[in-house]
C-alpha positions in Angstrom: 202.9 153.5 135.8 204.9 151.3 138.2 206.7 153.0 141.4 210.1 152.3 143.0 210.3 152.6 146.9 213.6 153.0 147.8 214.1 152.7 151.9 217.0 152.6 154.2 219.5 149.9 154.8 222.4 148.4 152.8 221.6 148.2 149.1 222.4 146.8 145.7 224.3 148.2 142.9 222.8 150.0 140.3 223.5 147.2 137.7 221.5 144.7 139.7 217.8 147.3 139.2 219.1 148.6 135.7 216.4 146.4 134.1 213.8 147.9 136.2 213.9 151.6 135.5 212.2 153.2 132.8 211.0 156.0 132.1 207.2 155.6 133.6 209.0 154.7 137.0 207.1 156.9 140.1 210.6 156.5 142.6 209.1 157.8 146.0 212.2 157.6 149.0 211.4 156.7 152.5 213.7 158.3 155.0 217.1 157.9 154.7 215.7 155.9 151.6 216.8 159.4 149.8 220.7 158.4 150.6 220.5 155.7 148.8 218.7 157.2 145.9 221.3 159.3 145.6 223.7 156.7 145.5 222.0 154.9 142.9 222.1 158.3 141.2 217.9 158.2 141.2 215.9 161.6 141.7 212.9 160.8 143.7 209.5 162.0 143.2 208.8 162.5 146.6 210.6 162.1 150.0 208.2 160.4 152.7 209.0 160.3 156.5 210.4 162.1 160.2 213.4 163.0 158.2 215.4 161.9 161.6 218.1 159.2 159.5 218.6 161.2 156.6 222.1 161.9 155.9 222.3 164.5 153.0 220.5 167.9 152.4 217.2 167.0 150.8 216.8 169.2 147.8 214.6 171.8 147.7 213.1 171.4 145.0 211.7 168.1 145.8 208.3 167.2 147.4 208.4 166.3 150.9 205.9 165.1 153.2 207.0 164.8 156.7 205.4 163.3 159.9 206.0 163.2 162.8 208.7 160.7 164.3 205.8 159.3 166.6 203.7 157.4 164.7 201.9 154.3 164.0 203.3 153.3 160.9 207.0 153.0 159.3 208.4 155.5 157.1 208.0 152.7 154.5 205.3 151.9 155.1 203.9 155.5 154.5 205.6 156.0 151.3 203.9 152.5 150.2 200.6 154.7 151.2 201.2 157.4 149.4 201.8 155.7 146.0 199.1 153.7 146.2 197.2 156.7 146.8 198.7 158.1 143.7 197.1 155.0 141.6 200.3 152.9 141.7 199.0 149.6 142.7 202.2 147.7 141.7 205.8 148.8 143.0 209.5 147.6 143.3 211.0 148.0 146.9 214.9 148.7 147.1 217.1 147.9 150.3 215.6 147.1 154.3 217.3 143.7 153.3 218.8 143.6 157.1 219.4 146.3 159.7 216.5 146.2 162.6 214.8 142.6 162.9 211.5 144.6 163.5 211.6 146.6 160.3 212.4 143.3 158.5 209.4 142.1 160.4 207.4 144.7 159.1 208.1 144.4 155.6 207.5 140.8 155.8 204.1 141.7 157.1 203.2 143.8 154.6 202.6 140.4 152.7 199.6 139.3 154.6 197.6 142.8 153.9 197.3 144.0 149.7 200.0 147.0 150.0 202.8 144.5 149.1 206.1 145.1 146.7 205.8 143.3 143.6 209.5 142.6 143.8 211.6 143.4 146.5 215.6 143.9 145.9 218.2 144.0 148.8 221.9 144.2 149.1 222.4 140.4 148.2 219.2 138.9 146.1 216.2 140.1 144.3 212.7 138.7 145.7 209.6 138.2 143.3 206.3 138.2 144.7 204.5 134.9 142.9 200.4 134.8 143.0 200.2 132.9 139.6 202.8 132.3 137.8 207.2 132.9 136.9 208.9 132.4 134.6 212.7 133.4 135.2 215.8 133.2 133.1 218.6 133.0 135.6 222.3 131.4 135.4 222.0 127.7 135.8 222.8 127.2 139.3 221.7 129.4 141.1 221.0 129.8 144.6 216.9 130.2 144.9 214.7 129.8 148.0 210.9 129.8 148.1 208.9 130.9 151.2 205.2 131.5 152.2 205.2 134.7 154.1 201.3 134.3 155.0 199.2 132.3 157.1 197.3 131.0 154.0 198.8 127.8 153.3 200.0 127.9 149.9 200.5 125.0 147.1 203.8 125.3 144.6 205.1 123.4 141.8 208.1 124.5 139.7 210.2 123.6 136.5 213.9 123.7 136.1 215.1 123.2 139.9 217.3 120.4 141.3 214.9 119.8 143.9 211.5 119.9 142.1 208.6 120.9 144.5 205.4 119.0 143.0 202.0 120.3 144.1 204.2 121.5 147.2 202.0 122.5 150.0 204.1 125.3 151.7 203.1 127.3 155.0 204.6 129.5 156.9 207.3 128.5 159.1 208.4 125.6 155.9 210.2 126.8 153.4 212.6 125.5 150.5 215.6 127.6 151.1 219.0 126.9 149.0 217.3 125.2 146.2 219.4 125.9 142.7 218.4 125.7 139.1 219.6 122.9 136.6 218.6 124.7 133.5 218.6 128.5 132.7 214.7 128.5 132.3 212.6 127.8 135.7 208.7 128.2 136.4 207.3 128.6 139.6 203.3 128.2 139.8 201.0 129.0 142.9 197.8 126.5 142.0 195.4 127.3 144.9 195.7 131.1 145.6 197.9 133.0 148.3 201.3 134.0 147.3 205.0 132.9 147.3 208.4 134.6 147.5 211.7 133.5 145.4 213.9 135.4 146.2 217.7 134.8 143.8 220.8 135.5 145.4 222.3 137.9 142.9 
């Protein structure tokens, strides 16, 4: 079973995570992450969090786990926690796109630990977490970026961009932002460990 954490912030329209729901998905909110559920007309599992940005009445029916609103860790955080805890080792993250730099900041840490989304879709582009390999079948054209969000230094080739990146060494800090596809098929490899984001403007 995969999970779905869906957290605050501006997010995309239903059409854009269509493809990733099934029935198998675990969808755990964080927060006001529950709004947004709602308006992607999802039922969470479970609603994680102080409960102190939620807009709507949280059913009643659902599970809830609150804490308290001091705390050493974000609401998302928690919920990413609490699924792993559940078995879920892989998971989708929906929305914190934008909004307070040191939630963004946070997310982006996540990436340096193992408790890390596998994808990760905001309001404007859908991020895939690469440790091996991708293969992505996108509209020729379109606007991709790759970034290292670890301190590893991490070395890329792909297949199908404009601006090829060969045996790429990439670090954090250098990144290959606006790059766009010349063919409908691209493949991004990872040769020497760590991890890369793509992230597709949608």
């Amino acid at each position: 079973m995969k999970g779905i954490i869906i957290t605050g912030g501006k997010i995309p329209k239903r059409n854009v995570i269509e493809k990733f729901l099934n029935d198998e998905i675990y969808v755990a909110a964080a927060d006001s992450g529950y709004d947004n559920a709602l308006k992607l007309g999802l039922v969470p599992n479970v609603v994680i969090g102080d409960m102190d940005s939620v807009v709507n009445e949280i059913d009643k029916k659902l599970e809830q786990i609150i804490f308290p609103a001091e705390k050493d860790y974000t609401d998302t955080e928690l919920t990413a926690m609490h699924i792993r805890e559940k078995g879920i080792t892989e998971y989708i993250l929906i929305g914190g796109g934008e909004g307070r730099l040191d939630h963004v900041i946070s997310l982006l840490d996540s990436y340096s630990g193992k408790n890390y989304p596998e994808i990760w879709i905001t309001e404007k582009e859908i991020i895939y977490t690469v440790a091996n390999s991708l293969n992505l079948q996108l509209a020729s054209g379109s606007c991709i970026s790759l970034f290292n969000p670890c301190s590893q230094e991490t070395t890329i080739s792909t297949e199908g961009l404009v601006w090829e990146l060969l045996n790429e060494k990439i670090i954090r800090g250098k990144s290959s932002i606006s790059n766009r596809n010349f063919c409908e098929k691209i493949r991004i490899r990872v040769i020497n460990g760590g991890i890369v984001l793509v992230s597709v403007l949608t």
